[in-house]
N, C-alpha and C positions, 0 to 999 in steps of 0.2 A: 512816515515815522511819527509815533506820539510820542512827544518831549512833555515829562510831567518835574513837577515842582514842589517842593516840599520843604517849606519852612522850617518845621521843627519834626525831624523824622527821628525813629526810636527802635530799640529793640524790643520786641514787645515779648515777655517770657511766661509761660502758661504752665502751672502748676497743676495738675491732678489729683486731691486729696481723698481718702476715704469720709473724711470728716471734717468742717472747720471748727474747732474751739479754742475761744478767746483766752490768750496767756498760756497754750499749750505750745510742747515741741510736738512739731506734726512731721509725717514724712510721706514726701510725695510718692503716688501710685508709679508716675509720669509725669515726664515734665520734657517742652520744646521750647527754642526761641527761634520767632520768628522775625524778617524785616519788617517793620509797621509805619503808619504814619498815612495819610490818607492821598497822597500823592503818590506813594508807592507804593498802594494797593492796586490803585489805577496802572500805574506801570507792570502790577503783577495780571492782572488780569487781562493784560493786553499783551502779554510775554505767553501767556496760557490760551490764549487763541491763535498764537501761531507769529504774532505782527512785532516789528520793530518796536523797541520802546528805548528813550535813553532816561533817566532821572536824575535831577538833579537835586543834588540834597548837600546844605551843613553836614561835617563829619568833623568830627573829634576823639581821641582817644581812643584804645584799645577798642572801645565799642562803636565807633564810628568805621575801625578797621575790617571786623565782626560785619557791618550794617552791609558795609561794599561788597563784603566776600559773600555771603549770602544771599544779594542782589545777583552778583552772577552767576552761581550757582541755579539760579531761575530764570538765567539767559537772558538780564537785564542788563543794559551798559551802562554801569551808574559812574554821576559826573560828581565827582564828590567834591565839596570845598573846603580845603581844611578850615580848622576853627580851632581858638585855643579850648574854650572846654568841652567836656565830653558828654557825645549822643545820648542822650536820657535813654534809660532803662525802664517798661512800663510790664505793669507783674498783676497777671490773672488766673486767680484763684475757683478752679472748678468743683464742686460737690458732686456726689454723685446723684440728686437729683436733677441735674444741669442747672443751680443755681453760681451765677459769676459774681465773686468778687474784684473791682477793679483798682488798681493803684496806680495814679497815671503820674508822673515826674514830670516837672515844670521844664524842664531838659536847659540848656545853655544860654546865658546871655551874649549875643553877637555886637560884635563891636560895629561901629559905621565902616570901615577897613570891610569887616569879613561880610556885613548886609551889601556892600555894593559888590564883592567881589562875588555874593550868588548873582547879582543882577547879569554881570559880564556873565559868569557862566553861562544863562541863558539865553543872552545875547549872541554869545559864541554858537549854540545850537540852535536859536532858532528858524537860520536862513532852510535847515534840512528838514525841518516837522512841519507835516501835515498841520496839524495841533498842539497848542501848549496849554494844559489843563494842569492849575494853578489850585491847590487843596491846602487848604487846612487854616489851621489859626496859626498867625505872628507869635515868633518865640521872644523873651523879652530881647528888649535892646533894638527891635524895627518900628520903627513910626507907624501907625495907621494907614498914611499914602505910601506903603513899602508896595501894596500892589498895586494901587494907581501908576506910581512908576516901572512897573514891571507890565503893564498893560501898554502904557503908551510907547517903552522900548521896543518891545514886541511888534505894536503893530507897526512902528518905523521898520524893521527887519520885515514885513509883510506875511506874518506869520494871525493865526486866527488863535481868541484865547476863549480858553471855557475856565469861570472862575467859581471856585465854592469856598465860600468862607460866610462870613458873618460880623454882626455889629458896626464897629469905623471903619473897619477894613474893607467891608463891602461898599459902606455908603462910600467913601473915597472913593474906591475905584470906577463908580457908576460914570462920573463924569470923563473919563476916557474911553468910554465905550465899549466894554468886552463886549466880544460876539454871545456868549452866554454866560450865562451865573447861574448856579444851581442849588438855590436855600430849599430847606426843610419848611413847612409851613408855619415851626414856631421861626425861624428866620426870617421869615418875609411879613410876619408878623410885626418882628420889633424891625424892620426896616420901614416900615411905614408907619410906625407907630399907632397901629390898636387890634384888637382880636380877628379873629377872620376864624368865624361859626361855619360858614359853608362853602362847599365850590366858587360859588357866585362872589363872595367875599374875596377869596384868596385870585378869582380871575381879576378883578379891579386891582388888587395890590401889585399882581404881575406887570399890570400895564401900566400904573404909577412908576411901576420901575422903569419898564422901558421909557416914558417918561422923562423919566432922569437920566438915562442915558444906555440902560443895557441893552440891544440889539433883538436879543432872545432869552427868554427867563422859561428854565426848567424848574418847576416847583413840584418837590415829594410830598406831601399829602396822605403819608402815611397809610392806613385802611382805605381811606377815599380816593387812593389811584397816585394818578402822575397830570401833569397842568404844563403845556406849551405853547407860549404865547411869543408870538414874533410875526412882522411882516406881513404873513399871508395868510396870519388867521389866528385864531385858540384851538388849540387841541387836549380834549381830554380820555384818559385811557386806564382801565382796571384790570387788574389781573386777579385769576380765580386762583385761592390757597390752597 
């Protein structure tokens, strides 16, 4: 089972217009909402191959009720925590030359009550998962070490965590040791603080990390591939578009 995590998860609601113009009433071609939130896109996509997944997300109000029932509706078991306020709504605006506009909601402040009661969540699930893969960015109201703590719970429960996040939240958690972390190459950039021009760059920055303590560092790289650095070697790898 993959047990995924998701801090500040949302409904994410996609509008189809003929047109955008500024100060108009417009009306949509089409419009869906979907679950969003980068921990339960992982859970969607590992519901879509067939494999167990549970999620664990903040949930609040009507749209937090919304977030769950849509979750299962994708044959996800989502572990929801309530919270007093309610799951941010985030709203993208399509043209019909596939230009996206995006509006993303800063979503809920969590109190220390409901930031620990996601931790127990996870704690409760993680004796069953194969993997707990931990996404996204801190909603307000969690500390920076919110996922250091949630690493070091984890791995007392003997569970393996793959973490993607960024800035404090990464640097903190490096010294519990995820099994992997997976920054973008501007991520890995400001985690080590300076530019990374080539492969050869962004391979020393991966192993500075391990360094500090990550296990295995998955780095995107964008046009230039994918970057695996751990234990038994670097591996790098391109795919043709």
């Amino acid at each position: 089972m993959i047990l995924t995590v998701t801090p500040n998860p949302s409904l994410d609601r996609t509008y189809e217009l003929p047109g955008l113009t500024r100060g108009a009433v417009l009306r949509a071609a089409a419009d869906r909402v979907d679950p969003g939130g980068k921990g339960v896109n992982v859970s969607r996509a590992v519901a879509a191959a067939g494999h167990r997944t549970v999620a664990v997300a903040p949930t609040g109000g009507p749209e937090g009720a919304l977030l769950t029932r849509l979750l299962g509706d994708l044959g996800i078991e989502a572990a929801g925590v309530p919270v007093a306020g309610n799951t941010r709504v985030n709203v993208t605006l399509v043209e019909p030359d596939g230009t996206l506009t995006k509006v993303n909601a800063a979503g809920p402040e969590l109190s220390p009550a409901e930031a620990e009661d996601v931790l127990e969540a996870v704690r409760a699930h993680a004796p069953a998962a194969d993997w707990i893969a931990c996404c996204g960015s801190l909603p307000r109201g969690l500390p920076p070490r919110w996922y250091a703590e949630l690493v070091e719970r984890s791995h007392r429960a003997g569970a393996r965590i793959a973490l993607d996040t960024s800035g404090a939240a990464l640097t903190a958690a490096l010294e519990q040791r995820p099994d992997v972390v997976k920054p973008n190459v501007q991520e890995l950039a400001e985690a080590v603080g300076r530019p990374l021009s080539t492969v050869g760059d962004a391979l020393k920055a991966a192993e500075e990390l391990r360094g500090r303590g990550a296990r295995s560092v998955l780095a995107s790289l964008g046009a230039d591939g994918q970057l695996l650095v751990e234990a038994s070697g670097a591996y790098f790898a391109t795919a043709p578009v």
